[in-house]
C-alpha positions as CSV (number, residue, x, y, z in Angstrom):
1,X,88.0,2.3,33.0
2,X,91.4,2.5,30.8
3,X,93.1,4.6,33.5
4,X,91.9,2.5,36.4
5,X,93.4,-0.6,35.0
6,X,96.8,1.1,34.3
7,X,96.9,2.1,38.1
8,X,96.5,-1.4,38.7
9,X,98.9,-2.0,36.3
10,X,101.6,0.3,37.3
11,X,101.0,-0.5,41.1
12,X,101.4,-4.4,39.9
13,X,104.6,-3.4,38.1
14,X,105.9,-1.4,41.1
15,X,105.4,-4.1,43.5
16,X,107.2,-6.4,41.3
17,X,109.9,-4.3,41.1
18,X,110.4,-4.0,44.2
19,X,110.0,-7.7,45.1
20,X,112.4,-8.6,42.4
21,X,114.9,-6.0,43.8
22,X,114.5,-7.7,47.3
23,X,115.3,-11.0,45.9
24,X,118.3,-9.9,43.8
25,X,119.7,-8.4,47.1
26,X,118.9,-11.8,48.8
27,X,120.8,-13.9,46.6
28,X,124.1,-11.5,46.0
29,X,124.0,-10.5,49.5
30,X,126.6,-13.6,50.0
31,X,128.6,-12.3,47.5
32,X,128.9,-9.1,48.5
33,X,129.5,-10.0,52.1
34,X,125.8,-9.5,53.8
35,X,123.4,-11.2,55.7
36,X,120.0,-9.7,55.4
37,X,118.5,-12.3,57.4
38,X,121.1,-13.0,60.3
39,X,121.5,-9.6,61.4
40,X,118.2,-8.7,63.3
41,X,118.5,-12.2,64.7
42,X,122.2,-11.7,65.9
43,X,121.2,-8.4,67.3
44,X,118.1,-10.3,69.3
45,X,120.3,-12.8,70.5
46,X,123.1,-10.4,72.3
47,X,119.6,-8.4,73.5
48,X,118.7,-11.4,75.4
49,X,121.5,-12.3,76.8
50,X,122.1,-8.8,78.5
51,X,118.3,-9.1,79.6
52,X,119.5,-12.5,81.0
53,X,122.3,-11.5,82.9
54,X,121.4,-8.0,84.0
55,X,118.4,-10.0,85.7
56,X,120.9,-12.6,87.3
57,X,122.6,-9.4,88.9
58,X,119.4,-7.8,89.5
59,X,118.7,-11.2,91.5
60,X,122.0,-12.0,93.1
61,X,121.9,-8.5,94.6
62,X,118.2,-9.0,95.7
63,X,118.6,-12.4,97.4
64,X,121.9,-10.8,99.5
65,X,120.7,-7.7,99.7
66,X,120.9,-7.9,103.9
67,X,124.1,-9.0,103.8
68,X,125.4,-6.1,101.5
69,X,124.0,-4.1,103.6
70,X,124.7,-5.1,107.2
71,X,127.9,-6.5,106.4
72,X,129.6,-3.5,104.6
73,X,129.2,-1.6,108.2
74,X,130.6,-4.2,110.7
75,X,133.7,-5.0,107.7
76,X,134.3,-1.1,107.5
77,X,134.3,-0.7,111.2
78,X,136.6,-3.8,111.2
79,X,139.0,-1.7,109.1
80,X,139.7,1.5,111.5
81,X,139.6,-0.8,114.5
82,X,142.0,-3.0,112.6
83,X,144.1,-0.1,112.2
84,X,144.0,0.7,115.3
85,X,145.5,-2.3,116.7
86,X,148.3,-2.5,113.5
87,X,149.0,1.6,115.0
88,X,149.3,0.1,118.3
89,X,151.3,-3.2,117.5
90,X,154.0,-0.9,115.6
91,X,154.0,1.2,118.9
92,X,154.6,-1.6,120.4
93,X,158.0,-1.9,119.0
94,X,160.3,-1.3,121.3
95,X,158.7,-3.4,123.7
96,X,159.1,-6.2,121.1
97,X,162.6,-5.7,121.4
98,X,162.6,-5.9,124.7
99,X,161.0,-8.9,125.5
100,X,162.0,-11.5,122.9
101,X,159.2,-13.9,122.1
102,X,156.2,-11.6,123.0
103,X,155.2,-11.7,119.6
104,X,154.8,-15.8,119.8
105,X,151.7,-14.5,122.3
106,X,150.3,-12.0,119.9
107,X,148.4,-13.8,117.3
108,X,146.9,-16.8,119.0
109,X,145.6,-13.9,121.9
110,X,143.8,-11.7,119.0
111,X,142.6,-15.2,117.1
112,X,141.2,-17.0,120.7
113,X,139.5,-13.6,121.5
114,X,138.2,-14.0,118.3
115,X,137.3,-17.4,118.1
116,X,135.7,-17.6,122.0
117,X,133.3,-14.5,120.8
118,X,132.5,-14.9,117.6
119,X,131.5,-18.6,118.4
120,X,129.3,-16.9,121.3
121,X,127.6,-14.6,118.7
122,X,127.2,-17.3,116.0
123,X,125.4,-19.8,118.0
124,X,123.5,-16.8,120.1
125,X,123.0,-15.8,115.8
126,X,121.5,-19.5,115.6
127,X,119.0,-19.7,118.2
128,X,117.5,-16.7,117.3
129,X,117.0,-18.0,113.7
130,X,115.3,-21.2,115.7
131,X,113.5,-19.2,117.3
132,X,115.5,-19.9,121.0
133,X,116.4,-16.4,122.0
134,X,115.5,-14.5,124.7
135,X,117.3,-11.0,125.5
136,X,117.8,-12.1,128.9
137,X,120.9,-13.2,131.3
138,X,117.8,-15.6,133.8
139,X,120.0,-18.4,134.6
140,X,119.2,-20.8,131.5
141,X,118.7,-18.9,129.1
142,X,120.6,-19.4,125.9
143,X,122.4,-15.9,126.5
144,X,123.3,-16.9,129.7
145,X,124.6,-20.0,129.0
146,X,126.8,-18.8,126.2
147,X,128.3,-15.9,128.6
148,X,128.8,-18.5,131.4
149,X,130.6,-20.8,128.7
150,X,132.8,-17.9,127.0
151,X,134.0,-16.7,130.7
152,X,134.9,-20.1,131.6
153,X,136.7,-21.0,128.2
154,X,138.5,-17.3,128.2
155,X,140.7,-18.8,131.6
156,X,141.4,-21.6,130.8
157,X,142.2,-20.9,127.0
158,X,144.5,-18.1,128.6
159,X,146.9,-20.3,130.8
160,X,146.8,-23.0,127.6
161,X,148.2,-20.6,125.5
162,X,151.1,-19.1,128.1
163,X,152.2,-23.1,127.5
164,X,151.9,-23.4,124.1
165,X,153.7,-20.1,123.7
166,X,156.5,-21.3,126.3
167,X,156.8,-24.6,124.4
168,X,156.9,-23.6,120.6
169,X,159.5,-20.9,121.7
170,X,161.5,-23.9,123.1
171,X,160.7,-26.2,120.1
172,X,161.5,-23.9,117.3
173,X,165.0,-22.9,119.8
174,X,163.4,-18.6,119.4
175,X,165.2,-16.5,121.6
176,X,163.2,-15.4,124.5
177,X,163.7,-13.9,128.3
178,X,159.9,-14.7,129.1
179,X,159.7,-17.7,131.6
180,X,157.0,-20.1,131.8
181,X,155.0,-18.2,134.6
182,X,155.7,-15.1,132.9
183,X,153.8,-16.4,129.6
184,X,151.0,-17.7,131.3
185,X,150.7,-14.3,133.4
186,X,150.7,-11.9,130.4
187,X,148.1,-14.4,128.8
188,X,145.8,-14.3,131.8
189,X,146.1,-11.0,132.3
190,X,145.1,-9.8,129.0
191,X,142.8,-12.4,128.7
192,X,140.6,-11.1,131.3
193,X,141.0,-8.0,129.9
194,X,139.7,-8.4,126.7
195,X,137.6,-10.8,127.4
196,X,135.2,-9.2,129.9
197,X,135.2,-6.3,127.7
198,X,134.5,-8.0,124.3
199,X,131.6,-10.0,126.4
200,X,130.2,-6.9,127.1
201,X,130.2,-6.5,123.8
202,X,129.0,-9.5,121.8
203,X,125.8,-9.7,124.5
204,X,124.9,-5.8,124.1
205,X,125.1,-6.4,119.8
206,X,122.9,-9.7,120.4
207,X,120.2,-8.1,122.2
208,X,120.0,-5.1,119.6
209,X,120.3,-7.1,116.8
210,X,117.4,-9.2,118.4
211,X,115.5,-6.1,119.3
212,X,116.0,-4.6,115.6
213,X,115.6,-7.9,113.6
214,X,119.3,-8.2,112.7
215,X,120.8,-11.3,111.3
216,X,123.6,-11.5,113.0
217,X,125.5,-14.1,110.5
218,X,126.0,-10.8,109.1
219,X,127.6,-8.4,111.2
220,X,128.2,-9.9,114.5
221,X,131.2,-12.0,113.3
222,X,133.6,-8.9,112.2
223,X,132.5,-6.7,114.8
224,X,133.7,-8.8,117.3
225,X,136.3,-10.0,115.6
226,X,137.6,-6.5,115.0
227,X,136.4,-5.1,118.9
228,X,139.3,-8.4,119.9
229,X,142.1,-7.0,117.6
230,X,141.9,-3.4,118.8
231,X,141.7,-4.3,122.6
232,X,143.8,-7.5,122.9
233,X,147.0,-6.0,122.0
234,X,146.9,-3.2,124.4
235,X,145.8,-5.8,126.9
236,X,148.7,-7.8,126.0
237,X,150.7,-4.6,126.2
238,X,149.4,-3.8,129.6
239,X,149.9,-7.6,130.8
240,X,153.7,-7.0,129.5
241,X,154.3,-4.3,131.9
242,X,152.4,-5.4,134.6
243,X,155.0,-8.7,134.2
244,X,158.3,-6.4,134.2
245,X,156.5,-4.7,137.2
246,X,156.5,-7.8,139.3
247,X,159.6,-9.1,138.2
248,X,161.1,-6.1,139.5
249,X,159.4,-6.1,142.6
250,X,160.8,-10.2,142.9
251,X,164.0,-10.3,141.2
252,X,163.6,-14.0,141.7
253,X,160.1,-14.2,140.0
254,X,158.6,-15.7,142.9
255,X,155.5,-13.1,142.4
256,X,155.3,-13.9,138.5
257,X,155.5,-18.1,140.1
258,X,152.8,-17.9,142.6
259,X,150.7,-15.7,140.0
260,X,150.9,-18.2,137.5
261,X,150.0,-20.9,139.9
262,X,147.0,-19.3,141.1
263,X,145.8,-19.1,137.6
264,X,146.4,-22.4,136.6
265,X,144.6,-23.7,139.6
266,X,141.9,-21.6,138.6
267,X,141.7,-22.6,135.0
268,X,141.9,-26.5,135.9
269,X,138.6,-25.5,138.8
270,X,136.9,-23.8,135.7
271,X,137.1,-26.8,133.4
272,X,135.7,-29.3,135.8
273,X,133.2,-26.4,136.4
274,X,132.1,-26.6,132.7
275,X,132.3,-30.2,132.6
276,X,130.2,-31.4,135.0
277,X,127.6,-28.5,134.7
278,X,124.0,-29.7,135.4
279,X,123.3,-27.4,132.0
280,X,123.3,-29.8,129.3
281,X,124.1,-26.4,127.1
282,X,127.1,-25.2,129.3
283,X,128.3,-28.8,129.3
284,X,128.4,-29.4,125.4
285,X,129.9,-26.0,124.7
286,X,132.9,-26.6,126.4
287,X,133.4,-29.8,125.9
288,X,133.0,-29.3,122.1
289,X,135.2,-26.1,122.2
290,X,138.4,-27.0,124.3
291,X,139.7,-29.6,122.3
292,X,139.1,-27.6,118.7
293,X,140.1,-24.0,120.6
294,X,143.7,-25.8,121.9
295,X,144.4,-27.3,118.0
296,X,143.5,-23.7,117.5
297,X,146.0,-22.5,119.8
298,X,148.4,-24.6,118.2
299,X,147.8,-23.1,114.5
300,X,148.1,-19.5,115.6
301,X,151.2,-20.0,117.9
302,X,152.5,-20.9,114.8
303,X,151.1,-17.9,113.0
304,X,153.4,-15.9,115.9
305,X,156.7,-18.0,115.3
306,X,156.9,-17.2,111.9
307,X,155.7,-13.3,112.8
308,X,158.6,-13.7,115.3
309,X,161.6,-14.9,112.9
310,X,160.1,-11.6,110.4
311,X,160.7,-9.4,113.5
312,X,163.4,-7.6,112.2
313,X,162.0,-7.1,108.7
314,X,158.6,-6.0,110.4
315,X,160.6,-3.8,112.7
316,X,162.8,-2.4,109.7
317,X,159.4,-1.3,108.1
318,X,156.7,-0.5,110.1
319,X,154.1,-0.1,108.0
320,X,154.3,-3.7,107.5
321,X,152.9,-4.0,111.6
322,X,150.6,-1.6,110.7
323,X,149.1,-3.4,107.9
324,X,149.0,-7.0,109.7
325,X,145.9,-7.1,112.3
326,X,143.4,-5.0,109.9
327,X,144.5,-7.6,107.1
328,X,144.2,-10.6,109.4
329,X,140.9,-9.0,110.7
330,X,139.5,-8.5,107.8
331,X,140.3,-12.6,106.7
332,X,139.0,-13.2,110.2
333,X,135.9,-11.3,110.1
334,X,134.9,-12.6,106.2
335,X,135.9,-16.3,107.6
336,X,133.2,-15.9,110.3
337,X,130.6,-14.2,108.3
338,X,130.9,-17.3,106.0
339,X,131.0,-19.9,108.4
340,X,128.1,-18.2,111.0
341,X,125.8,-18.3,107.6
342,X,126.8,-21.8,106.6
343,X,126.6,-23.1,110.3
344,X,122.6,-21.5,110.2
345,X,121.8,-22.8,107.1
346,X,123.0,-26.5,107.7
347,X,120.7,-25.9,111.0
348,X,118.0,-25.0,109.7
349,X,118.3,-27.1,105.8
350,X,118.9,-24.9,103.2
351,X,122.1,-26.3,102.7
352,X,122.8,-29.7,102.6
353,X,126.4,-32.1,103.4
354,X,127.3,-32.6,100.2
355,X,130.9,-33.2,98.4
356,X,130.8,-30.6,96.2
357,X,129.1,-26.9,96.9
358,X,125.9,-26.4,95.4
359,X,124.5,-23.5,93.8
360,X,123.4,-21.7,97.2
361,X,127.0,-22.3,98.8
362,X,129.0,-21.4,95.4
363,X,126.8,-17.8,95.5
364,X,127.7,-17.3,99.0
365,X,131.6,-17.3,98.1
366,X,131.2,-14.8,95.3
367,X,130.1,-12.5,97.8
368,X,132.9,-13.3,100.1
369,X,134.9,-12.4,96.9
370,X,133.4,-9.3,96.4
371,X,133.8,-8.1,99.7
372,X,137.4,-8.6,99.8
373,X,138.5,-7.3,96.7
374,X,136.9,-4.0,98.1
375,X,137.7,-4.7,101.8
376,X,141.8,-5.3,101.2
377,X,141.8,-2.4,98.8
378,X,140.6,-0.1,101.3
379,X,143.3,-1.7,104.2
380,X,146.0,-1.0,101.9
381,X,145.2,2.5,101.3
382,X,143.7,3.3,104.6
383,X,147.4,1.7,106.4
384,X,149.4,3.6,103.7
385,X,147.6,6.7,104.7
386,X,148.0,6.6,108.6
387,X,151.5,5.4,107.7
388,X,152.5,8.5,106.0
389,X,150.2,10.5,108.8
390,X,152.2,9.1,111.7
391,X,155.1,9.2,109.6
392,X,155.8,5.3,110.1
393,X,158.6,4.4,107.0
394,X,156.3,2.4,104.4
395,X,156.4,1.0,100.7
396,X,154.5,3.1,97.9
397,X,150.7,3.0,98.0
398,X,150.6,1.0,95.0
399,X,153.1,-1.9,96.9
400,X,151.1,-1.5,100.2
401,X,147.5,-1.6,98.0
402,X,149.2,-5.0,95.6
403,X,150.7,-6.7,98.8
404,X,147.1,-6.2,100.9
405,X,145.0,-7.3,97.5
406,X,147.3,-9.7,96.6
407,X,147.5,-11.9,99.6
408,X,144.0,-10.8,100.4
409,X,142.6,-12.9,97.7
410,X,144.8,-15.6,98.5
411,X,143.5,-15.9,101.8
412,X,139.8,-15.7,101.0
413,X,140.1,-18.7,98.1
414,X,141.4,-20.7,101.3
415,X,139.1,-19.8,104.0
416,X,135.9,-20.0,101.3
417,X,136.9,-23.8,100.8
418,X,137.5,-24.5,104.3
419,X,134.6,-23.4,105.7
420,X,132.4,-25.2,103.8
421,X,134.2,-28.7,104.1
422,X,134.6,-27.8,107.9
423,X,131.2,-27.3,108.6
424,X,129.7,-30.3,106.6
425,X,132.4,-32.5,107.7
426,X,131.2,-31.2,111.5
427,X,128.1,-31.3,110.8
428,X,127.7,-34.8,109.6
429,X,129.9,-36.2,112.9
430,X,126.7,-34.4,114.6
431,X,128.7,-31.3,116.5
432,X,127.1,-28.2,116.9
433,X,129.2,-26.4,113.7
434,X,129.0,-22.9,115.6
435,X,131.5,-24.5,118.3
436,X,134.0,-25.7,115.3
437,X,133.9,-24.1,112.3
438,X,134.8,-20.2,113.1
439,X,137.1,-21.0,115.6
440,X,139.0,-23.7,113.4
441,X,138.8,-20.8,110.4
442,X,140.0,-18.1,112.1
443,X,142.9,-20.0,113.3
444,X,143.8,-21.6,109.9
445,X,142.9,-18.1,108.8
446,X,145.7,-16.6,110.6
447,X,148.6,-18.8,109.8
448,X,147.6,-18.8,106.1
449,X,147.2,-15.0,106.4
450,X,150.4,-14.3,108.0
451,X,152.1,-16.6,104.5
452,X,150.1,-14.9,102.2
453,X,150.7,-11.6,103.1
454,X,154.5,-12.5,103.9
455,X,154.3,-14.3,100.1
456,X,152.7,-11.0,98.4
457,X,155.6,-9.0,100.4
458,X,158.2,-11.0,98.7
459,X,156.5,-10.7,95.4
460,X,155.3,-6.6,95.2
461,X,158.5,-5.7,97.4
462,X,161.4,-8.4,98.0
463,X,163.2,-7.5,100.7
C-alpha cells in the first residue's frame, strides 16, 4: 500500500513538473524571442496557401487544357512557316531595291490573306460550335457559302489594295517606279495566288477538325495565318516579275493598263455579285467584311510605309527581314486565336458585353501571355539561328531573343485589350463578330507590331 501511493505520488510530482516547466517556457518564451504557439499555425497557414494555389494551377491548366494542346502545334508550325517567309522576304532584297515601293504592298497582302481566311475558319469554327456544320461544298451550305464569300472578297480586296498602295505612296511623297496598273496587277496576281491556295487550305483543316472533334478557335487561326505569310510573299514575288515581264513586252504599259482594267471590272462584277446574292449568308458576309477589310487595308498600308522608310536599315541587316513575318505572325496568329474564342463565346453566352473583362475573359489573356513569352522566345532564337545558317549579317542572339520578347509582349498587351472591346463593341451593334474582330486585330496587329518591334530595335540595338 506505502509503495503504491508513492508511485502515485512520484507520477503526480512528475507530471507537475513537467506542466510547470511547460508553463515557465510559455511565459519567457517572449522574452527569449519564441512563439510556442504561433509557429505550427504559421506553418499551417503557408501549407494552405500552396494547397490553394497549386490547385488554382492544377485548375487553370485543366479548364485550357485543349487549347495548350492544340494551340502549341498550329503556333509552332506558325514559327518555321514564319521563317520561311522572313528567309524569303530577305531574298527578296534586291528586288526591293529594284522596285521602290513594293514593300508598301507587302504587309497589307500577308494581313488581308490573313484576315479573309482566318474570318472564313472562325465563323466555319462558330457554326460547328452551333451545331451548323456540315463537311460539304452543296450549294448552301455554310462551307460553301464562306468559300463563295472568301473568293469574292479575295478580288476585290486585291485591286483595293493596288489603290491604297498607289495612293499612300503618293500621300506620304515614297519614292516609287510602280504605276497605278502596275500595283493593282502585282496585288491581283498574288492574290489569286495565295488565295486559292490558302482556300484549299482553310476548307481541308475545317473538315478534319470537324471529322476529329477539333475546336478550331484553337488552331485554325495561326495555321492559316501562318500558310498566308509563307505563300503571299512569293506570290507577291512572282506577281513582281510577272509585272517587269509585261512591261518589257509594252514599254508603254499598255499590257500592265488593260490588265489592270480587266481586274477592276472584274472586282466591281464581283461585289455586286455578293451584294445582291439571293443567300442571305453570302450577302451579310460581304457586306459586313468590305467596309472593315478596306479600314483594314488602310492600317496595314501603313504598317508598309513605315517598313518602307526602314528599308535601308532592314536592308543593312537582314536578319531584321528575317525576323519580321514570323514575329508579325505569331501577333497575328495569337490575335486570332483570341478573338475566334471570344467571337464563339459571345455566340453562344459564356461571355457577356460588359465594360470591364470578367473573370473568364481575364483567364483567357493569361494564356495569350503565356504563349508569347514562349512563342517570341523561340522566333528570336529560331531567326538568329537560320541567320547564322544562311549566313545573313544579324545582332547577337541575346539582341535578336530581347528585341523579339520585348516587342512581343508589347504587342500582345495591345491586341488582348482590343479584342475584347472589339468584339463586345461588335457584338452589341448586332454584327456577326467573326466578320470584324480578327480582321480589325490583325490589321491593328500589324501596324502596332511593325512599332514595337522597330521600338525594341531602337532599345536592345540603336542603330
Amino acid at each position: 500500500m506505502r509503495i503504491r501511493k508513492m508511485q502515485k505520488k512520484t507520477m503526480l510530482g512528475s507530471k507537475g513538473t513537467g506542466l510547470s516547466l511547460i508553463v515557465t517556457l510559455t511565459r519567457r518564451a517572449p522574452h527569449i524571442g519564441l512563439n510556442i504557439k504561433k509557429i505550427p499555425n504559421h506553418k499551417h497557414q503557408i501549407l494552405n496557401k500552396f494547397k490553394y494555389l497549386n490547385s488554382k494551377f492544377k485548375t487553370f491548366f485543366h479548364n485550357f487544357s485543349d487549347l495548350f494542346r492544340q494551340a502549341s502545334f498550329s503556333l509552332l508550325f506558325c514559327s518555321f512557316t514564319g521563317l520561311l517567309a522572313g528567309i524569303w522576304l530577305s531574298l527578296m532584297a534586291g528586288m526591293l531595291q529594284l522596285l521602290p515601293g513594293l514593300m508598301i504592298l507587302i504587309p497589307p497582302a500577308i494581313a488581308m490573306r490573313g484576315n479573309v481566311y482566318s474570318a472564313l475558319v472562325s465563323r466555319l469554327g462558330t457554326s460547328m460550335h452551333l451545331g451548323l456544320f456540315s463537311p460539304t461544298l452543296k450549294k448552301g451550305s455554310a462551307l460553301y457559302q464562306n468559300a463563295y464569300s472568301s473568293l469574292l472578297l479575295t478580288l476585290i480586296l486585291s485591286v483595293i489594295l493596288g489603290f491604297l498602295a498607289k495612293i499612300v505612296a503618293d500621300a506620304f511623297g515614297m519614292p516609287s517606279i510602280i504605276s497605278l496598273p502596275g500595283f493593282i496587277l502585282i496585288s491581283v496576281i498574288g492574290g489569286l495566288i495565295s488565295g486559292i491556295i490558302l482556300l484549299g487550305i482553310a476548307i481541308l483543316v475545317s473538315i478534319i477538325g470537324y471529322r476529329r472533334k477539333w475546336d478550331l478557335d484553337n488552331m485554325s487561326s495561326p495555321i492559316i495565318t501562318s500558310a498566308g505569310d509563307m505563300i503571299t510573299i512569293p506570290s507577291l514575288f512572282l506577281a513582281a516579275i510577272v509585272l517587269l515581264k509585261i512591261d518589257g513586252a509594252s514599254p508603254e504599259g499598255l499590257l500592265t493598263l488593260l490588265f489592270s482594267i480587266l481586274f477592276i471590272l472584274a472586282a466591281f462584277f464581283c461585289a455586286i455579285k455578293g451584294l445582291k446574292s439571293a443567300d442571305a449568308a453570302v450577302r451579310r458576309i460581304v457586306r459586313e467584311s468590305i467596309p472593315m477589310l478596306f479600314v483594314c487595308g488602310i492600317l496595314c498600308t501603313l504598317a508598309g510605309i513605315t517598313l518602307d522608310m526602314k528599308l535601308p536599315i532592314l536592308i543593312a541587316v537582314p536578319a531584321i527581314l528575317v525576323i519580321i513575318p514570323p514575329f508579325l505572325g505569331e501577333s497575328n496568329a495569337l490575335g486570332g486565336i483570341l478573338s475566334a474564342r471570344l467571337s464563339s463565346m459571345l455566340h453562344i453566352g459564356t461571355v457577356n458585353p460588359k465594360p470591364f473583362p470578367d473573370k473568364l475573359v481575364v483567364a483567357n489573356f493569361a494564356v495569350i501571355y503565356l504563349f508569347s513569352i514562349a512563342v517570341f522566345l523561340f522566333v528570336g532564337v529560331l531567326s538568329y539561328t537560320a541567320s547564322i545558317l544562311l549566313d545573313i549579317a544579324t545582332p547577337s542572339l541575346f539582341e535578336m531573343v530581347s528585341i523579339s520578347l520585348l516587342g512581343g509582349i508589347l504587342c500582345t498587351t495591345f491586341l488582348n485589350l482590343a479584342s475584347y472591346y472589339i468584339a463586345i463593341l461588335s457584338f452589341r451593334f448586332g454584327m456577326d463578330p467573326d466578320n470584324d474582330t480578327i480582321p480589325l486585330i490583325t490589321s491593328l496587329t500589324d501596324i502596332v507590331g511593325v512599332l514595337c518591334l522597330l521600338f525594341a530595335m531602337s532599345v536592345i540595338q540603336p542603330f
